[in-house]
C-alpha distance (Angstrom), angle and dihedral (degrees) to the residues before:
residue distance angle dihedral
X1 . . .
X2 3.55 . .
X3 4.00 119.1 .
X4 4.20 101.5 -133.9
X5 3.47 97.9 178.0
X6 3.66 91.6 176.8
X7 4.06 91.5 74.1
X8 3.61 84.8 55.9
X9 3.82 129.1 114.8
X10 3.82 125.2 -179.3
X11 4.02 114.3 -167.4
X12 3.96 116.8 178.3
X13 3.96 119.7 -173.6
X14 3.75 143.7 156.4
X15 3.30 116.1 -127.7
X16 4.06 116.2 -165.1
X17 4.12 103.2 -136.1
X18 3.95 130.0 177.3
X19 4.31 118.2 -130.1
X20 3.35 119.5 -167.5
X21 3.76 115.5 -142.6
X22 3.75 138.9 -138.5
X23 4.15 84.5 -86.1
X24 3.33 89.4 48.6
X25 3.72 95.4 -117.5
X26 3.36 123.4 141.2
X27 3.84 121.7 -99.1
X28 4.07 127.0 -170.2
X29 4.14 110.8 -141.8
X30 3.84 125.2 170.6
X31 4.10 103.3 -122.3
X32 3.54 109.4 -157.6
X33 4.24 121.4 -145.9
X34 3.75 115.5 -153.0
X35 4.12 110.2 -177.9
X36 3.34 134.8 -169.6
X37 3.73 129.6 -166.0
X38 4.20 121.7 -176.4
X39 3.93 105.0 161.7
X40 3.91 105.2 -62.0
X41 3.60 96.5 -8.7
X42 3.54 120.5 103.0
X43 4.09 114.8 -166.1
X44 4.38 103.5 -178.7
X45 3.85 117.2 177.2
X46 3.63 118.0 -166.9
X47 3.75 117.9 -169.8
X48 3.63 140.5 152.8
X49 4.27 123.8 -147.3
X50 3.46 105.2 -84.5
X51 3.94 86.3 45.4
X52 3.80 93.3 57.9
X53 4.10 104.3 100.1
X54 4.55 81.8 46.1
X55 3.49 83.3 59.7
X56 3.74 101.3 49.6
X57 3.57 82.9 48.7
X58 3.18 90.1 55.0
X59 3.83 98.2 56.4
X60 3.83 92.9 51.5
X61 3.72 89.8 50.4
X62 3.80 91.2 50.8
X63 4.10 94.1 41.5
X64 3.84 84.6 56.2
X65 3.80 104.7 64.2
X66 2.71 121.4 80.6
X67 3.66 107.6 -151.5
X68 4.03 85.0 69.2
X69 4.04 113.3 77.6
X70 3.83 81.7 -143.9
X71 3.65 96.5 117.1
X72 4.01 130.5 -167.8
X73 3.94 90.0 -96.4
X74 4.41 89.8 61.7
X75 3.73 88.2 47.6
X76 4.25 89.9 45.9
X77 3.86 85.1 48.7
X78 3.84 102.5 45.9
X79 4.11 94.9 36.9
X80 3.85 80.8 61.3
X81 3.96 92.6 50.8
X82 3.68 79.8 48.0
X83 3.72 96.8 57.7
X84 3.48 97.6 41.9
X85 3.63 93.1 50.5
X86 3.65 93.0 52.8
X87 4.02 89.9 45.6
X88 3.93 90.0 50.3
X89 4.20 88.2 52.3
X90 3.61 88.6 49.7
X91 4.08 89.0 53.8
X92 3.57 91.8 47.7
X93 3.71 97.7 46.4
X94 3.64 88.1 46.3
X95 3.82 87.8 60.7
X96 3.91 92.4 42.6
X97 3.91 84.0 61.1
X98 3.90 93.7 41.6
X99 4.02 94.9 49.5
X100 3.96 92.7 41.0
X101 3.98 95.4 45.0
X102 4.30 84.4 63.8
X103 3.69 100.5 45.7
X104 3.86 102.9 84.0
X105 3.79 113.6 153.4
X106 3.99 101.1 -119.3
X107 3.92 111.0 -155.2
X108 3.59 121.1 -133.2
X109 3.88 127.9 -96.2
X110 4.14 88.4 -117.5
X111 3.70 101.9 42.1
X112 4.46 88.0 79.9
């Protein structure tokens, strides 16, 4: 099958999702939506951190059969959205930390 790269659209977002746990509390985790769009074919990939190597995995698995038209060059393409999704987290997390470490309460001189 022909690789028409042209007809192909790559969209990569973060989409912020609630989990409930065994204790049924409520937990916050970042779900990540990989698309891909060749023609009439629709290839979506939805994957949170800890998921991320499963889903590279996932892309090489896909790229080698052959009955898919997902070939080695959509899996190259998206595993790179991949990383640099990840690395921009990372960045962002990093900040999270930075900004938070600096925002202690201090008390006033009168209040002891």
């Amino acid at each position: 099958m022909e690789n028409n790269t042209n007809n192909m659209t790559l969209s990569l977002e973060s989409d912020h999702s609630v989990l409930a746990n065994k204790g049924n509390d409520a937990v916050s985790q970042d779900i990540n939506v990989l698309a891909l769009v060749k023609g009439e074919e629709r290839y979506v990939f939805l994957y949170n951190e800890s998921h991320r190597a499963e889903t590279l995995r996932i892309l090489g698995r896909y790229a080698s059969n052959p009955e898919l038209s997902f070939t080695w060059y959509d899996a190259a393409v998206l595993s790179q959205k991949i990383r640099q999704e990840s690395q921009q987290q990372a960045r962002e997390k990093q900040q999270n930390i930075s900004h938070c470490r600096y925002k202690i309460p201090l008390s006033a001189e009168n209040e002891y």
